[in-house]
N, C-alpha and C positions, 0 to 999 in steps of 0.2 A: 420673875426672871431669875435664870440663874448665875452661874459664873461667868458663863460665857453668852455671847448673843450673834446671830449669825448675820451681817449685813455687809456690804461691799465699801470697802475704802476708798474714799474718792482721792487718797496719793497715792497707792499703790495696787489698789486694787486684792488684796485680800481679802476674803471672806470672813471672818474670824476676830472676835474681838474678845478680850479681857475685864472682869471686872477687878481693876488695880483699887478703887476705893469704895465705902458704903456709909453714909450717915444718914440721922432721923435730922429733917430743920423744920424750920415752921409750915413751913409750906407744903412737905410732904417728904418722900424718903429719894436723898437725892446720891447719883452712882457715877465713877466714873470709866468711863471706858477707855482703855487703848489698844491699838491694833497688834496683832502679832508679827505683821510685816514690818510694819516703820513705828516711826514715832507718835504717829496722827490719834488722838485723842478729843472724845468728846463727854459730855455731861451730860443724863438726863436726872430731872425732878419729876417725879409721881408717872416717868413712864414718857416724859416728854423731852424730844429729842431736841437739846437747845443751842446744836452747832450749825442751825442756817443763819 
């Protein structure tokens, strides 16, 4: 992945996301995303989308 990642916000519906943070844990390399419409923000670890 790179900076950015293309999926639909479920507040506002923008396409477009941000990668605001990036670390190595134990479990794998975990990223955080936020939207560039709103505030809405989620986390994935090793690629897995952990905001359901």
């Amino acid at each position: 992945m790179g900076l950015s990642l293309a999926t639909d916000c479920p507040e506002c519906g923008a396409e477009e996301f941000y990668r605001a943070a990036s670390m190595r844990i134990q479990l794998g390399e975990k990223k955080k995303w936020h939207c560039t419409g709103c505030d809405y923000g989620f986390v994935t670890i090793n690629g897995i989308d952990t905001s359901a």
